[in-house]
C-alpha positions as CSV (number, residue, x, y, z in Angstrom):
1,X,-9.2,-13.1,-4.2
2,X,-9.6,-16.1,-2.0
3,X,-7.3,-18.2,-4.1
4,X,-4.3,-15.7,-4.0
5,X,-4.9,-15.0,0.1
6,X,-4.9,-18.6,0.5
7,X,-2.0,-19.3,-1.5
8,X,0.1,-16.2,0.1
9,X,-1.1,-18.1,3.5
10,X,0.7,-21.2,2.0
11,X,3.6,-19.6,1.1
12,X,3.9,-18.1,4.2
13,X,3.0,-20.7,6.7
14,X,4.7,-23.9,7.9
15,X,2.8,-27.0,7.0
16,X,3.3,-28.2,10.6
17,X,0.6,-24.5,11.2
18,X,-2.3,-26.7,9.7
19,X,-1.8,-24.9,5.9
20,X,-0.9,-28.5,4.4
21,X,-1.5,-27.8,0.9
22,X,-3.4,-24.7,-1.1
23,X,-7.3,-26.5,-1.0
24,X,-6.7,-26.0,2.9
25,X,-5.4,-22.5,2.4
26,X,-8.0,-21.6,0.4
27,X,-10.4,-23.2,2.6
28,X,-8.6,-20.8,5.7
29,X,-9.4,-17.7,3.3
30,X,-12.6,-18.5,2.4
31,X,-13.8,-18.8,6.0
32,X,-12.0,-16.0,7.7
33,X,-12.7,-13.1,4.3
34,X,-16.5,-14.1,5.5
35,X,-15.4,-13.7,9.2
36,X,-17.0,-16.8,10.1
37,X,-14.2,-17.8,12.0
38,X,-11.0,-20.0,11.4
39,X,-10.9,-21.8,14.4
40,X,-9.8,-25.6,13.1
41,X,-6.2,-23.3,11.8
42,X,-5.0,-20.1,12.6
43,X,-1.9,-18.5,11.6
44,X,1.2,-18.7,14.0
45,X,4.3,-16.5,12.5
46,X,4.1,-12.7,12.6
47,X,3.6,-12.2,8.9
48,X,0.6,-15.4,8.7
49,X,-1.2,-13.0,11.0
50,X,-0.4,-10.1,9.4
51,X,-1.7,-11.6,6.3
52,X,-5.1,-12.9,8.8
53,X,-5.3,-9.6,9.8
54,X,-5.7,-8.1,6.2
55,X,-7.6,-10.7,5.2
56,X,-10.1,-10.3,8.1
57,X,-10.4,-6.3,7.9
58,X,-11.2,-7.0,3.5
59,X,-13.8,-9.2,5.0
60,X,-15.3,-6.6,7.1
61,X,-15.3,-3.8,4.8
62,X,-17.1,-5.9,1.9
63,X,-19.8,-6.1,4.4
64,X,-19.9,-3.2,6.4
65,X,-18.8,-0.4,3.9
66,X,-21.9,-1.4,1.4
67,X,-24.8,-1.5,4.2
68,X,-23.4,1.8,5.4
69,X,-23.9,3.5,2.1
70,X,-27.4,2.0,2.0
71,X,-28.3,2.3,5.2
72,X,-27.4,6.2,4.7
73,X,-29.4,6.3,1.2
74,X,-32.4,4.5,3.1
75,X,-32.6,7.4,5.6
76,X,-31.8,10.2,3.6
77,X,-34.9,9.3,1.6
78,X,-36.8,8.7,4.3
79,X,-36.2,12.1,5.9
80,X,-36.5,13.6,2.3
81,X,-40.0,11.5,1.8
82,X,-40.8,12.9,5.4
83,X,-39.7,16.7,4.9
84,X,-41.9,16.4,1.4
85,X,-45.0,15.4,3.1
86,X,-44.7,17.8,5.7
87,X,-45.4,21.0,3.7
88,X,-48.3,22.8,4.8
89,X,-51.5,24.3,2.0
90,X,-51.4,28.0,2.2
91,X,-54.7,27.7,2.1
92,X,-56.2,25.1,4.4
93,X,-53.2,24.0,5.9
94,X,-53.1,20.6,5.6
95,X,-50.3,18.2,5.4
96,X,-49.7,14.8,3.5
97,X,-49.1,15.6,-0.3
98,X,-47.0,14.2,-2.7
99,X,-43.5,15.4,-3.4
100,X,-44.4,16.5,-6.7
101,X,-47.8,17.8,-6.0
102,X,-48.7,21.8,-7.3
103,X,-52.0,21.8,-6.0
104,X,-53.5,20.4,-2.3
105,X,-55.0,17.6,-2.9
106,X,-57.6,19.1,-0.5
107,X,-58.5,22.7,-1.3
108,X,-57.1,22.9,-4.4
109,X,-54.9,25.9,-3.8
110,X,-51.5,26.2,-5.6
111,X,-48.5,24.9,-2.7
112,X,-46.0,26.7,-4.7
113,X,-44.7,30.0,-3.2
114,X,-44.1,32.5,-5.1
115,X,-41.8,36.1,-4.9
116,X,-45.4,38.0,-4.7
117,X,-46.7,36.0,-1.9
């Protein structure tokens, strides 16, 4: 991906912009796709910062989009780890079993609920 940005960047730029020759380009991508920063050359026509601009938001979403989605697994099964542990014996009422416990690890008594009661 790096190579074709920093080829298009070529393409697109003057030489006198500080895109010399496709190394450098590439160079330019590499940096600004890990939004780092570019400072030593930026683009100067409309379309070279166009192409920055894409360039800078693919950056962005290959970092942010993949620790929001774990970020929201994380504290979904916290909550679900939490909400687990947080059922009550029937009979002694205690907290603090396993997800997958049938019996309190206390008392004994069954924690599943039945139609009955």
């Amino acid at each position: 991906m790096t190579v074709i940005l920093g080829s298009i960047m070529y393409r697109v730029e003057n030489r006198e912009n500080g895109f010399s020759n496709i190394p450098e380009s590439v160079y330019w991508a590499i940096v600004t796709i890990t939004t780092v920063g570019y400072g030593d050359i930026s683009p100067v026509t409309p379309m070279g910062k166009f192409v920055a601009s894409v360039v800078m938001l693919i950056g962005y979403a290959i970092i942010a989009v993949p620790t929001g989605i774990i970020t929201h697994d994380i504290a979904l099964a916290a909550y679900q780890k939490k909400k687990d542990l947080s059922e009550s014996c029937p009979g002694c009422g205690r907290e603090g079993h396993d997800s997958d416990a049938l019996f309190c690890k206390y008392c004994g008594t069954s924690l599943l609920t039945t139609i009955d009661g």
